[in-house]
CHARMM internal coordinates of N, CA and C (Angstrom, degrees):
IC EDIT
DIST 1 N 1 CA 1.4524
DIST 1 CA 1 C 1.5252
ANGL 1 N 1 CA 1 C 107.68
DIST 1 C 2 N 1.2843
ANGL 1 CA 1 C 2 N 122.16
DIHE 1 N 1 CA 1 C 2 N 129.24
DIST 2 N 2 CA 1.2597
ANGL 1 C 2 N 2 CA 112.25
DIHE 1 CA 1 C 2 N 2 CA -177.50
DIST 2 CA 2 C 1.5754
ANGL 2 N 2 CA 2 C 111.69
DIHE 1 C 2 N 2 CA 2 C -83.10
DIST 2 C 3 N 1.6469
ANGL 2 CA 2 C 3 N 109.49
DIHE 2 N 2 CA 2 C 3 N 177.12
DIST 3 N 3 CA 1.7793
ANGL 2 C 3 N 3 CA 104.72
DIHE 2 CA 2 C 3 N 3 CA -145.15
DIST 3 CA 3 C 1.0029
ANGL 3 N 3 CA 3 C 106.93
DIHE 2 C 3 N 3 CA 3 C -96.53
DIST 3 C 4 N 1.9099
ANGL 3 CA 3 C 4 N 119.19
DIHE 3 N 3 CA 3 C 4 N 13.55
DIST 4 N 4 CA 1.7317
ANGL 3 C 4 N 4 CA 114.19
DIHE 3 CA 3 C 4 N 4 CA 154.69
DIST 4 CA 4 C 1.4894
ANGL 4 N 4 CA 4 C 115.29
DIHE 3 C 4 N 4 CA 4 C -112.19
DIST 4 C 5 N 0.8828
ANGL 4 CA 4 C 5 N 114.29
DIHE 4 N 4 CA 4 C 5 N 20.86
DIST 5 N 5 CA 1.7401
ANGL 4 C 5 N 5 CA 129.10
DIHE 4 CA 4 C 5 N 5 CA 161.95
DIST 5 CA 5 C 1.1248
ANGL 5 N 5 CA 5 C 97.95
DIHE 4 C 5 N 5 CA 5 C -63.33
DIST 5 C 6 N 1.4620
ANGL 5 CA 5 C 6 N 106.80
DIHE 5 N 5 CA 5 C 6 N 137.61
DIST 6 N 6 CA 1.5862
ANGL 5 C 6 N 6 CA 136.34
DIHE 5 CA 5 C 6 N 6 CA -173.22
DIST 6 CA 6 C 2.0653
ANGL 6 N 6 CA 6 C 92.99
DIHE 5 C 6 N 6 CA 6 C -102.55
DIST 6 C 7 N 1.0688
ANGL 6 CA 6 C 7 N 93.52
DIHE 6 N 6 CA 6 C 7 N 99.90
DIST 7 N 7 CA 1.7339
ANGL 6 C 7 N 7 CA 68.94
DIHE 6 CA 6 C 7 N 7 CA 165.03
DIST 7 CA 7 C 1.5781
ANGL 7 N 7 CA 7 C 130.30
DIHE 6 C 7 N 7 CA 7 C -90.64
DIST 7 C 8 N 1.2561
ANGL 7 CA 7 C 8 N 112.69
DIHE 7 N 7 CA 7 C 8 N -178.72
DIST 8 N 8 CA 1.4897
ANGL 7 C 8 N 8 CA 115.69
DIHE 7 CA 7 C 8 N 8 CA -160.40
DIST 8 CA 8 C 1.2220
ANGL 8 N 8 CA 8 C 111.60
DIHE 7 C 8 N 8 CA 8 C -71.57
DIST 8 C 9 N 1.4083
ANGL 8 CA 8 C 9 N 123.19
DIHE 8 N 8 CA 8 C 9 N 137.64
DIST 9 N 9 CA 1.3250
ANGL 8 C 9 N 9 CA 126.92
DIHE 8 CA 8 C 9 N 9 CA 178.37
DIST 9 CA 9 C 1.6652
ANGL 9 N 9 CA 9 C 116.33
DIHE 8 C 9 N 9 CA 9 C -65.34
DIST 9 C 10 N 1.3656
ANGL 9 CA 9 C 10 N 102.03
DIHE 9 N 9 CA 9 C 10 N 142.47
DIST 10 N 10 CA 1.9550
ANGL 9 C 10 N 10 CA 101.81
DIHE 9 CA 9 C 10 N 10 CA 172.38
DIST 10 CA 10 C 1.6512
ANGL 10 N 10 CA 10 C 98.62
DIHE 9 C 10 N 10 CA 10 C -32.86
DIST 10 C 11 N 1.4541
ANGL 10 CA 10 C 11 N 115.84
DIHE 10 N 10 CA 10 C 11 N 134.12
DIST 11 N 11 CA 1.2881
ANGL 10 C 11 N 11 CA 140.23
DIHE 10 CA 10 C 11 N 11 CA 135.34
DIST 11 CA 11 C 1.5993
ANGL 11 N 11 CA 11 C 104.90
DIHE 10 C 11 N 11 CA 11 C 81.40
DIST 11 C 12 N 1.9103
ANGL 11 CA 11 C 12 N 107.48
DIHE 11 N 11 CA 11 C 12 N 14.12
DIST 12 N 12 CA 1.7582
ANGL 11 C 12 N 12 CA 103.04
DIHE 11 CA 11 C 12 N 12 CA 172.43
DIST 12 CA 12 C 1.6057
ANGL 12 N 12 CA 12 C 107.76
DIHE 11 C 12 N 12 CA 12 C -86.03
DIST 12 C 13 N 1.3093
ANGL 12 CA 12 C 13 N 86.20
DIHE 12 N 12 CA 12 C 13 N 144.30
DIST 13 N 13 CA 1.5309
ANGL 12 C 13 N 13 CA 97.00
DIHE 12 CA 12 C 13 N 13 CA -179.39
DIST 13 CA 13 C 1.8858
ANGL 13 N 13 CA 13 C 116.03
DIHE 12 C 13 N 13 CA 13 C -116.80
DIST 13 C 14 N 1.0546
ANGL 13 CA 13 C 14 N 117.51
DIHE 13 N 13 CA 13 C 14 N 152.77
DIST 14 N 14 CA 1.1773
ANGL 13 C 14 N 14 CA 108.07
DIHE 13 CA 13 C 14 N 14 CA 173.84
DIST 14 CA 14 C 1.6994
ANGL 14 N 14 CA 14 C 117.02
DIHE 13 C 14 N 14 CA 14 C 143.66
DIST 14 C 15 N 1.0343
ANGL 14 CA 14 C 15 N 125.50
DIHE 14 N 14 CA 14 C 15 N -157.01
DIST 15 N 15 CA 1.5542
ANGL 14 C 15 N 15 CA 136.86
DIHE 14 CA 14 C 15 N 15 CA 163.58
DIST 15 CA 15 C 1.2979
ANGL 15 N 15 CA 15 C 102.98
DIHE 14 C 15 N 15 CA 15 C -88.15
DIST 15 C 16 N 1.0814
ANGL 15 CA 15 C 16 N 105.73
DIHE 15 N 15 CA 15 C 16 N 130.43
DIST 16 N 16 CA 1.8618
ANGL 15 C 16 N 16 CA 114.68
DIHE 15 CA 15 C 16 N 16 CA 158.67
DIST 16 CA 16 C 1.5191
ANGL 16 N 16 CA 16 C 123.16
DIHE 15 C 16 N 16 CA 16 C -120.44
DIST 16 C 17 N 1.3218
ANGL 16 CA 16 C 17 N 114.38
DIHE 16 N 16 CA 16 C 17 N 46.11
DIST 17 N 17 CA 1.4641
ANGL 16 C 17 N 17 CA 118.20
DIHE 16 CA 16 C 17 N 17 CA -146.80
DIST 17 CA 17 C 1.3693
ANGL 17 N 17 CA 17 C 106.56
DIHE 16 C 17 N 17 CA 17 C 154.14
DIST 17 C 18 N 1.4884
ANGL 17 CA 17 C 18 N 88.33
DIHE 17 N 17 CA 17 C 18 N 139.63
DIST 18 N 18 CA 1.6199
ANGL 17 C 18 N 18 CA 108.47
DIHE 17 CA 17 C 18 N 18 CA 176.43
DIST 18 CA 18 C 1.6223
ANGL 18 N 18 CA 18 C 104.46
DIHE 17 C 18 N 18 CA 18 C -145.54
DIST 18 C 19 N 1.3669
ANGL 18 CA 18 C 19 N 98.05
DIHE 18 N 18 CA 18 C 19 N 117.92
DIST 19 N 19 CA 1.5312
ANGL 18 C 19 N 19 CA 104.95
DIHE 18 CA 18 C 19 N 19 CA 163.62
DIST 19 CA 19 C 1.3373
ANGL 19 N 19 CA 19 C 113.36
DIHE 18 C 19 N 19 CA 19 C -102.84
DIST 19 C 20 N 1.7301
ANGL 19 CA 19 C 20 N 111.34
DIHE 19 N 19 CA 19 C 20 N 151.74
DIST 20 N 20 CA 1.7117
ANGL 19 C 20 N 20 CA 115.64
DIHE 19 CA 19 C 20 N 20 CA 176.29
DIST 20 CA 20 C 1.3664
ANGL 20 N 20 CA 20 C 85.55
DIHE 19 C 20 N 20 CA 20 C -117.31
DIST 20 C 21 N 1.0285
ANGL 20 CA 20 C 21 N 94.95
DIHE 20 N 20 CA 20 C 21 N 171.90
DIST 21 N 21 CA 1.7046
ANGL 20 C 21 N 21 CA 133.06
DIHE 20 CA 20 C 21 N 21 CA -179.36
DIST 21 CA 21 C 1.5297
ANGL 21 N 21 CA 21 C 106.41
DIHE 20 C 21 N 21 CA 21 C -135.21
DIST 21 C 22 N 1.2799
ANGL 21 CA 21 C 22 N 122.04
DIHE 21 N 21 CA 21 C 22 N 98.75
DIST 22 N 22 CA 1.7265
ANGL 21 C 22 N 22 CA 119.44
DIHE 21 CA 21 C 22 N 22 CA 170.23
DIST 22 CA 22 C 1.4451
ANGL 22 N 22 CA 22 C 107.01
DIHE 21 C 22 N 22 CA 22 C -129.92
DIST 22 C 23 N 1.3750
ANGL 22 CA 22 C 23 N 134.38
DIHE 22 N 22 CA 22 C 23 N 122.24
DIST 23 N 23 CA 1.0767
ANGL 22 C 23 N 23 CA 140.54
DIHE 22 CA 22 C 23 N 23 CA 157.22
DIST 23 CA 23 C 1.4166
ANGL 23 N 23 CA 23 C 107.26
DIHE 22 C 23 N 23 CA 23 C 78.97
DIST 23 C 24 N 1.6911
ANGL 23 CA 23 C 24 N 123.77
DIHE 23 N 23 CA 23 C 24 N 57.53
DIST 24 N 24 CA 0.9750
ANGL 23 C 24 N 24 CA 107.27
DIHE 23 CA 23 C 24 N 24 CA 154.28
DIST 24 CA 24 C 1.8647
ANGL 24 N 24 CA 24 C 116.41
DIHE 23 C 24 N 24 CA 24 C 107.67
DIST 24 C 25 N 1.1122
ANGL 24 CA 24 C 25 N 94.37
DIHE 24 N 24 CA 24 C 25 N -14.16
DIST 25 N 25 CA 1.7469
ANGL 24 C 25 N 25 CA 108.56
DIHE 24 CA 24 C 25 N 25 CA -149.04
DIST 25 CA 25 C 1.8000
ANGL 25 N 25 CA 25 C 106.67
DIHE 24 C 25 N 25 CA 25 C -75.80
DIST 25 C 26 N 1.4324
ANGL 25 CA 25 C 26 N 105.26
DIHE 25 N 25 CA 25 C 26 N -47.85
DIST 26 N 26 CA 1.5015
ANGL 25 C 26 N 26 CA 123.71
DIHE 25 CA 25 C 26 N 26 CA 160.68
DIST 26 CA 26 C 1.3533
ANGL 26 N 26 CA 26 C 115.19
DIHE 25 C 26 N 26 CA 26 C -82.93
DIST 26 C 27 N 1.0941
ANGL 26 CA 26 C 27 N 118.25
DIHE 26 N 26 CA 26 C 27 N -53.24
DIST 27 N 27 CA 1.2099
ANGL 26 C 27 N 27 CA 128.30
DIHE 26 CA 26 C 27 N 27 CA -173.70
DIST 27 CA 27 C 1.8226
ANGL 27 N 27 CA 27 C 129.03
DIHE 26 C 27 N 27 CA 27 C -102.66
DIST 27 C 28 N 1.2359
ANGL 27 CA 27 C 28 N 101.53
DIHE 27 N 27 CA 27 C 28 N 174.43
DIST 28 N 28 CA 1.7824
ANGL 27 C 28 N 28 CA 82.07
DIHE 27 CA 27 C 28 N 28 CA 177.05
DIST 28 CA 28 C 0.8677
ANGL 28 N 28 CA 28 C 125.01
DIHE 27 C 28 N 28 CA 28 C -56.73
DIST 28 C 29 N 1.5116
ANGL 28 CA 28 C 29 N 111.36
DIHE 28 N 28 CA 28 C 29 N 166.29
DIST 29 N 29 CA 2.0241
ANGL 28 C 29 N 29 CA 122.52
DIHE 28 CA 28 C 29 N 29 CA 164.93
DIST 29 CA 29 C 1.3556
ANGL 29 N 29 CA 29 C 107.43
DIHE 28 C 29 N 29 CA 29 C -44.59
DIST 29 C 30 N 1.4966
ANGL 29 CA 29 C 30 N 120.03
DIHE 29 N 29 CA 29 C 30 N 115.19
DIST 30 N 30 CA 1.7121
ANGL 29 C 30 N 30 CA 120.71
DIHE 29 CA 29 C 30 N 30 CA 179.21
DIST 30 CA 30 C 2.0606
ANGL 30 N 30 CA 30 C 102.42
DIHE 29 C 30 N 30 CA 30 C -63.45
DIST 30 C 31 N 0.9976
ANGL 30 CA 30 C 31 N 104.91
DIHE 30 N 30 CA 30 C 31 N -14.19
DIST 31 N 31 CA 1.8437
ANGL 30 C 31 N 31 CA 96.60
DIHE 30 CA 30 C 31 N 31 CA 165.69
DIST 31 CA 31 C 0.6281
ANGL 31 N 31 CA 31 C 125.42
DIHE 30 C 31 N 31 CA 31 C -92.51
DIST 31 C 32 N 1.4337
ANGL 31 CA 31 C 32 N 122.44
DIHE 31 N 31 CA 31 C 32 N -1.02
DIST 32 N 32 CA 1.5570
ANGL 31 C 32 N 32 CA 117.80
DIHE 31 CA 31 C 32 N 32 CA 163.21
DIST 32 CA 32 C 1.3924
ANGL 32 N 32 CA 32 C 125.95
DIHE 31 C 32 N 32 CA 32 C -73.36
DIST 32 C 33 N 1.6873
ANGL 32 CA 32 C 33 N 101.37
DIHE 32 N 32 CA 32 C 33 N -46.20
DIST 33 N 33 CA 1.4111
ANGL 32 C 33 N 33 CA 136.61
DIHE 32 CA 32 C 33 N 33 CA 142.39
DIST 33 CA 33 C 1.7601
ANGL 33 N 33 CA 33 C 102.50
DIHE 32 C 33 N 33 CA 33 C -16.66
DIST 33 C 34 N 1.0941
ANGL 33 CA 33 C 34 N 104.48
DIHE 33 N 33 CA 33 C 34 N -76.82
DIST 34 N 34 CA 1.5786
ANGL 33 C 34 N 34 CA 118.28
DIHE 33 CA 33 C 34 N 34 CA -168.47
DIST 34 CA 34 C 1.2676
ANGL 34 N 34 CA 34 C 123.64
DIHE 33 C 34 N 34 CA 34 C -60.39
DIST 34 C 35 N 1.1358
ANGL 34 CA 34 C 35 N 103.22
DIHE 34 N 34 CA 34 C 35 N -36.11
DIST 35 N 35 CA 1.4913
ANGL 34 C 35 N 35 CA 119.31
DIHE 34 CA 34 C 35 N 35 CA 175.93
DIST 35 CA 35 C 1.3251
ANGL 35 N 35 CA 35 C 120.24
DIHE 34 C 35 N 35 CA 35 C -65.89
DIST 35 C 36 N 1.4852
ANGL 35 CA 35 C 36 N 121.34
DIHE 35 N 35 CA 35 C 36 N -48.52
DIST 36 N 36 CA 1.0556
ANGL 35 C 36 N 36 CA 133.73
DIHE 35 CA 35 C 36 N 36 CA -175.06
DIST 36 CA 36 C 1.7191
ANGL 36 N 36 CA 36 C 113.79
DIHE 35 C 36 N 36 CA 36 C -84.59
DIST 36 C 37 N 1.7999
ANGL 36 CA 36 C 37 N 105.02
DIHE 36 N 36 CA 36 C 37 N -2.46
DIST 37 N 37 CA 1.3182
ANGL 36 C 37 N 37 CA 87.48
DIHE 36 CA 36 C 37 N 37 CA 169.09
DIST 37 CA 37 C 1.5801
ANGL 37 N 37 CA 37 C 97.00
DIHE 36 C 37 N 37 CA 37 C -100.19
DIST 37 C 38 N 1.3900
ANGL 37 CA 37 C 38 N 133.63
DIHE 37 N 37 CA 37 C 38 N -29.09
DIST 38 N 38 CA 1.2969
ANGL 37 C 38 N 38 CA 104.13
DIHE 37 CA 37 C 38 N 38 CA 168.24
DIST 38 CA 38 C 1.0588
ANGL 38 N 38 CA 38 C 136.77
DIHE 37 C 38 N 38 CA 38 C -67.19
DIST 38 C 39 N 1.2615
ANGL 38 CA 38 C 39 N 118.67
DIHE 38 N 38 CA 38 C 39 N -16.26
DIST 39 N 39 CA 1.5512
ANGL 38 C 39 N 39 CA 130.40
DIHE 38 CA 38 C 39 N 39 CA 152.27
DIST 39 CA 39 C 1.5595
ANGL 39 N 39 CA 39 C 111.66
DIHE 38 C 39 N 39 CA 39 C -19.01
DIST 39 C 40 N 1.4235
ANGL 39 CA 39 C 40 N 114.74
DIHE 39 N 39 CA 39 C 40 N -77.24
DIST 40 N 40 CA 1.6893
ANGL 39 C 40 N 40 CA 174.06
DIHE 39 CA 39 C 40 N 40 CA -125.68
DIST 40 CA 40 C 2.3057
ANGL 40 N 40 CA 40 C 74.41
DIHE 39 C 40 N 40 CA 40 C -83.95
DIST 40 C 41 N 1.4091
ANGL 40 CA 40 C 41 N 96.04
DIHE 40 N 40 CA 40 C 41 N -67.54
DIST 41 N 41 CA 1.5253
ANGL 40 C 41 N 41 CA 107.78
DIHE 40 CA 40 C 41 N 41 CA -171.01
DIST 41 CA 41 C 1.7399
ANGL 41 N 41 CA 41 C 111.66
DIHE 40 C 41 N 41 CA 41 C -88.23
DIST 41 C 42 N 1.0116
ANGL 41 CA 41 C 42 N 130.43
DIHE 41 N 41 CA 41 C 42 N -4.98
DIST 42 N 42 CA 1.4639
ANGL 41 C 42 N 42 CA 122.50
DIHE 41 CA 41 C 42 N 42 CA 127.14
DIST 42 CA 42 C 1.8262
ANGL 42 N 42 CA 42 C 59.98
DIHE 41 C 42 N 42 CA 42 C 113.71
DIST 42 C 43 N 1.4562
ANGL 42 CA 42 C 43 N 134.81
DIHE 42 N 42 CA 42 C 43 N 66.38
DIST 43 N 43 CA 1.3044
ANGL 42 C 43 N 43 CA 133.51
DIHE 42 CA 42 C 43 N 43 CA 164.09
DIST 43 CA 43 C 1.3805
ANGL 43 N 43 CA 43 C 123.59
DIHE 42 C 43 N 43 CA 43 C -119.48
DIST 43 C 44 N 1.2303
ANGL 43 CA 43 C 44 N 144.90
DIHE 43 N 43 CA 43 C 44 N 159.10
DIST 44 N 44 CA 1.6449
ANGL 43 C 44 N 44 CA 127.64
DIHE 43 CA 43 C 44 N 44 CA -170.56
DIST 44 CA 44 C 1.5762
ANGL 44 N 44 CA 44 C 86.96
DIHE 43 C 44 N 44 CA 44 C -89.30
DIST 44 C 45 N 1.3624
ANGL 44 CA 44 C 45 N 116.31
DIHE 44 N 44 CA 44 C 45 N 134.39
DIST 45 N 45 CA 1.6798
ANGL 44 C 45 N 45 CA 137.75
DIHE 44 CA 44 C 45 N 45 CA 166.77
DIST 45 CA 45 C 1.4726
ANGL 45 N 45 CA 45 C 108.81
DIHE 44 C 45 N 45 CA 45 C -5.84
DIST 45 C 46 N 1.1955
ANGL 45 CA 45 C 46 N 113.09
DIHE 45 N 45 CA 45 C 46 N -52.20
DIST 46 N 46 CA 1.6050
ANGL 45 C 46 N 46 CA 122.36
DIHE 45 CA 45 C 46 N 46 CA -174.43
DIST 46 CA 46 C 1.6269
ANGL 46 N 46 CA 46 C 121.68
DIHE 45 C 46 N 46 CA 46 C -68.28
DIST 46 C 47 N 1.3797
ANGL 46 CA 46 C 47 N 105.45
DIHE 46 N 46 CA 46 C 47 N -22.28
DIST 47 N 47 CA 1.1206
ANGL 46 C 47 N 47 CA 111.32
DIHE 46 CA 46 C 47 N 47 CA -157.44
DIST 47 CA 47 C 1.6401
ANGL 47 N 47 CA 47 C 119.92
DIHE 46 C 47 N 47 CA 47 C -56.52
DIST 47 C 48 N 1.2196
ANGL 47 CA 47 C 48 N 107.65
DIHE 47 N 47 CA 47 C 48 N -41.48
DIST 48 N 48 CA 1.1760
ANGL 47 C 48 N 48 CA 118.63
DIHE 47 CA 47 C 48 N 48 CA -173.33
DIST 48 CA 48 C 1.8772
ANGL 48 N 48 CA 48 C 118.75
DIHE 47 C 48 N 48 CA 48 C -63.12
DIST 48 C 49 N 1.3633
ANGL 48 CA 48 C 49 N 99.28
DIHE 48 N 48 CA 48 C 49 N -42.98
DIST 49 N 49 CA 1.6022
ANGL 48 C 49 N 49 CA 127.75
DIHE 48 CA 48 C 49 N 49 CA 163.14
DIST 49 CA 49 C 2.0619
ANGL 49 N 49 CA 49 C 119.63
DIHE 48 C 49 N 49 CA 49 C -41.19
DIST 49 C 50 N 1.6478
ANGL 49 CA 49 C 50 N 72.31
DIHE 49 N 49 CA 49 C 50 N -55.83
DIST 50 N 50 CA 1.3592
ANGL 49 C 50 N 50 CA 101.28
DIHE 49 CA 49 C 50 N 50 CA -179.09
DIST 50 CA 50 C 1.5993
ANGL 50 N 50 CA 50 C 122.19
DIHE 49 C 50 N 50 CA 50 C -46.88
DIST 50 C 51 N 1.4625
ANGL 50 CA 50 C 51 N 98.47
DIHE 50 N 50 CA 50 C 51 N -58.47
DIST 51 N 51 CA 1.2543
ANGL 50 C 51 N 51 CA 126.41
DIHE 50 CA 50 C 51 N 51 CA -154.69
DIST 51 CA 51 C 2.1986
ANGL 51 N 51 CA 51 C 89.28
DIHE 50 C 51 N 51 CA 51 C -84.28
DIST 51 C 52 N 1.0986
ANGL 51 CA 51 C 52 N 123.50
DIHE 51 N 51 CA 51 C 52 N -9.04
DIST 52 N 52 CA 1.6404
ANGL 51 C 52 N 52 CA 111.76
DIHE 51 CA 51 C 52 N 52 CA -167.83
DIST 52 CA 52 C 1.6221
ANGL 52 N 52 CA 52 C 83.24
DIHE 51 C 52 N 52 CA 52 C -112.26
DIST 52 C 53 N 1.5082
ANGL 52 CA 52 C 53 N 131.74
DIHE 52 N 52 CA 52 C 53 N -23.68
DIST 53 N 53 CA 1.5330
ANGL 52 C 53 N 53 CA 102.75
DIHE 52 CA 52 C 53 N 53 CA -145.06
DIST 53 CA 53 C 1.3192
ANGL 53 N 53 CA 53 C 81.91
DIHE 52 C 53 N 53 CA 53 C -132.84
DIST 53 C 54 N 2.0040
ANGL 53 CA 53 C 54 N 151.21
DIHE 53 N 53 CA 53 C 54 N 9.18
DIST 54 N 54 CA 1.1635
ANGL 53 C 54 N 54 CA 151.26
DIHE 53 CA 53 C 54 N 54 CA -169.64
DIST 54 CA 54 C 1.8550
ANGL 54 N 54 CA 54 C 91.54
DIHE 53 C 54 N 54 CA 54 C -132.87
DIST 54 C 55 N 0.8751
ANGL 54 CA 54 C 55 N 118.95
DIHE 54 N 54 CA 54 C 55 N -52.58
DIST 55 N 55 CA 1.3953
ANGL 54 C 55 N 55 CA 113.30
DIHE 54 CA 54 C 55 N 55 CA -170.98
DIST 55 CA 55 C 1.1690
ANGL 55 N 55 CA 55 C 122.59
DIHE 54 C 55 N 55 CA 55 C -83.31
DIST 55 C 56 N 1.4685
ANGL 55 CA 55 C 56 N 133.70
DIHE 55 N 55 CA 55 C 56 N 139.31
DIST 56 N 56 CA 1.8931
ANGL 55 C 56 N 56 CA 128.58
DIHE 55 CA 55 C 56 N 56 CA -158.94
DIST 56 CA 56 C 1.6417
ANGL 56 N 56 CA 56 C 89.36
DIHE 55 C 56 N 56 CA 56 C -85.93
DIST 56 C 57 N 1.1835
ANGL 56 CA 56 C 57 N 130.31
DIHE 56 N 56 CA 56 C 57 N -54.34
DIST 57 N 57 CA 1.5889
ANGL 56 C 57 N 57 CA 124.63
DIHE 56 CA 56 C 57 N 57 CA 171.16
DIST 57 CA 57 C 1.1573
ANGL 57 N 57 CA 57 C 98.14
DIHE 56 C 57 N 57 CA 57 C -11.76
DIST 57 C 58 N 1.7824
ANGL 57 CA 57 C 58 N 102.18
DIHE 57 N 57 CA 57 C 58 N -90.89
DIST 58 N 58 CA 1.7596
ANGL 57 C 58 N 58 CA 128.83
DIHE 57 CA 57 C 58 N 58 CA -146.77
DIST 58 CA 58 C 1.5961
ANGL 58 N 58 CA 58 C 97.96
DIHE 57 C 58 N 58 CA 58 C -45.91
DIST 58 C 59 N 1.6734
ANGL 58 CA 58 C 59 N 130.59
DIHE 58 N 58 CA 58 C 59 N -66.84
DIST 59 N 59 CA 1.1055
ANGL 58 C 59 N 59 CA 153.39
DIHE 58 CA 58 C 59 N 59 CA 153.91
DIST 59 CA 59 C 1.6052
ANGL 59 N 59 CA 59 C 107.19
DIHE 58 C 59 N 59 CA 59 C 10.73
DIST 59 C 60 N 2.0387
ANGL 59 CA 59 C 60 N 89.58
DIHE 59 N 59 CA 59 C 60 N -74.08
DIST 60 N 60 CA 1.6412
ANGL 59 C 60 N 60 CA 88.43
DIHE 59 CA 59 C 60 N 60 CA 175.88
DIST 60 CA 60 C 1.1624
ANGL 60 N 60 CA 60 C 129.25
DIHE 59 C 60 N 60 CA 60 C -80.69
DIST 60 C 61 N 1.8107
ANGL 60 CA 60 C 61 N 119.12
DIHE 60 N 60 CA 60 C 61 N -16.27
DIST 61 N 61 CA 1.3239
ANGL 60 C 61 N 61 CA 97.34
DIHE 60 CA 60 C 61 N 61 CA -178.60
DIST 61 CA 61 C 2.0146
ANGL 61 N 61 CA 61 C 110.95
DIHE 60 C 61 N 61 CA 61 C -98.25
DIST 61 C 62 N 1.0594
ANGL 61 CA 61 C 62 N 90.59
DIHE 61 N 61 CA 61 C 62 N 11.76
DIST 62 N 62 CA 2.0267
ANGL 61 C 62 N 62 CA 104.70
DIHE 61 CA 61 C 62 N 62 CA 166.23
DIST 62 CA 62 C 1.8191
ANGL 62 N 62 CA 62 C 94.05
DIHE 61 C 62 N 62 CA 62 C -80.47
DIST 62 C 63 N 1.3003
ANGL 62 CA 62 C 63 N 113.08
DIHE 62 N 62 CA 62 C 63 N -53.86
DIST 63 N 63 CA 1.7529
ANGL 62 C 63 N 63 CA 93.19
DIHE 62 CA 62 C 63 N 63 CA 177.98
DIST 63 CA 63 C 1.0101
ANGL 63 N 63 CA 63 C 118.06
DIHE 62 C 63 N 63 CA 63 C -79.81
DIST 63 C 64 N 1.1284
ANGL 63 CA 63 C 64 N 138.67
DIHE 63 N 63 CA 63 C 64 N -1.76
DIST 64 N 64 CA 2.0718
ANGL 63 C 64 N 64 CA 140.01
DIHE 63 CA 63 C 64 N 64 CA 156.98
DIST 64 CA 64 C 1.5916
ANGL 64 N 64 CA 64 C 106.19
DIHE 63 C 64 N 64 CA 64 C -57.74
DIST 64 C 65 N 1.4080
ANGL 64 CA 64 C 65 N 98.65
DIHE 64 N 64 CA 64 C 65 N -50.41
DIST 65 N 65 CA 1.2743
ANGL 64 C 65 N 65 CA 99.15
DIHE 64 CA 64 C 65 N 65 CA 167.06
DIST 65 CA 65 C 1.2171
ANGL 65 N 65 CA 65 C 154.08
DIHE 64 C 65 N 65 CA 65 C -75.15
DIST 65 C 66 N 1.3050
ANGL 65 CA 65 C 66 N 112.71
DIHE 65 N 65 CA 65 C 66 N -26.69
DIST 66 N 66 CA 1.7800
ANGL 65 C 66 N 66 CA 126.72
DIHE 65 CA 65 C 66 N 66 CA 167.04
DIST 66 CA 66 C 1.3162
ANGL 66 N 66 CA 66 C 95.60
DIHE 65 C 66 N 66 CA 66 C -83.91
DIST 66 C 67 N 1.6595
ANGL 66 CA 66 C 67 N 140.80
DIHE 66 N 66 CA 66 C 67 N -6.15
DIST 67 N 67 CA 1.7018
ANGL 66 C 67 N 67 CA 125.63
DIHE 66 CA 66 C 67 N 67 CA 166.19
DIST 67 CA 67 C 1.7843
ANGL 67 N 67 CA 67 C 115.81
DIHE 66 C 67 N 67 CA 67 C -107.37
DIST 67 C 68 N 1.5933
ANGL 67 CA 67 C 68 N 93.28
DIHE 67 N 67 CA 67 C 68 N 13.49
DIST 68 N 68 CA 1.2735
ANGL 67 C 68 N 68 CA 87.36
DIHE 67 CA 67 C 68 N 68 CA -177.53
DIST 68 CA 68 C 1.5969
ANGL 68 N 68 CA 68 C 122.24
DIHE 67 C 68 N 68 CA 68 C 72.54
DIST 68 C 69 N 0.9130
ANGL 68 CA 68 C 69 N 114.76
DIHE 68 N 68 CA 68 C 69 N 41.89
DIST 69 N 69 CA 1.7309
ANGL 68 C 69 N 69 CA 130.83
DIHE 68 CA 68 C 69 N 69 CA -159.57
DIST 69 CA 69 C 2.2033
ANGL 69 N 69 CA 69 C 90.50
DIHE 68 C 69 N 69 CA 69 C -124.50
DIST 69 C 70 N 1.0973
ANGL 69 CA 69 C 70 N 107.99
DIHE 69 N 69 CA 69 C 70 N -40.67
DIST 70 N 70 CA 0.9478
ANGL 69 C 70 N 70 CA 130.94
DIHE 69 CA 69 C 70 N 70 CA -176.27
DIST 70 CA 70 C 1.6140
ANGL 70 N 70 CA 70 C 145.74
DIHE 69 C 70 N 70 CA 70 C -98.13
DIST 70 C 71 N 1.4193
ANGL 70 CA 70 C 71 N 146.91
DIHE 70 N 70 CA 70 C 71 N 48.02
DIST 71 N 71 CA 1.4789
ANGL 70 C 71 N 71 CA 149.04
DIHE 70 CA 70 C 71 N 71 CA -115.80
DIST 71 CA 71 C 1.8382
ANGL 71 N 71 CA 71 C 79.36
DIHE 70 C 71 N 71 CA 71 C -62.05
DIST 71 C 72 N 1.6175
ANGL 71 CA 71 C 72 N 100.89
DIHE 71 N 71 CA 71 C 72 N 168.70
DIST 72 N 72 CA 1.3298
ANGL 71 C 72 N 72 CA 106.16
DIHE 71 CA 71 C 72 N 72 CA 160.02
DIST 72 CA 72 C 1.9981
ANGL 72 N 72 CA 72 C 121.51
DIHE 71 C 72 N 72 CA 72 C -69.67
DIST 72 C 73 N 1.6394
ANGL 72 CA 72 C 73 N 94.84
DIHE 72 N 72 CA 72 C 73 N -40.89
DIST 73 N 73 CA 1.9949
ANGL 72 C 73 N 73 CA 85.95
DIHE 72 CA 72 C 73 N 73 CA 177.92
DIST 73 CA 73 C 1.0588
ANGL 73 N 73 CA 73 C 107.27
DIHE 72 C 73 N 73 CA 73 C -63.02
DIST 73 C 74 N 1.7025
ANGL 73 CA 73 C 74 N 134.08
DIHE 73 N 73 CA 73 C 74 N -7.37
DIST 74 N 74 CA 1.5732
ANGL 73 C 74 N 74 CA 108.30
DIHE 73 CA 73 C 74 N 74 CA 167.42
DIST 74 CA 74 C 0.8912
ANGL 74 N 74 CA 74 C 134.05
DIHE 73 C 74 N 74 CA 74 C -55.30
END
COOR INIT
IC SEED 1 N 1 CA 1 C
IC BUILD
């Protein structure tokens, strides 16, 4: 614990902490991830990449979705 950490009071319970995970950092390379699902769907490697960050569609409906504009089964 570093030496300006407050520690926890007698008898609190709960989360004290939040970790993210973005791009890889905990977890694997998300293109590897990606790759292998277009693989999986008979797609060229890129496709998936392609299609959120080259196309104005994909683009907008990837930001519907990371703001909640968008459910995931859409």
């Amino acid at each position: 614990m570093p030496s300006d950490a407050v520690p926890a009071s007698a008898g609190e319970t709960g989360p004290r902490g939040l970790i993210l995970d973005f791009a890889g950092v905990l977890t694997s390379d998300p293109r590897e991830a990606q790759h292998a699902w277009c693989r999986s769907e008979g797609l060229a490697p890129g496709a998936w990449r392609a299609a959120l960050a080259e196309h104005p569609e994909g683009r907008r409906l990837y930001a519907a979705l990371e703001t909640g504009k968008l459910a995931q089964a859409e």
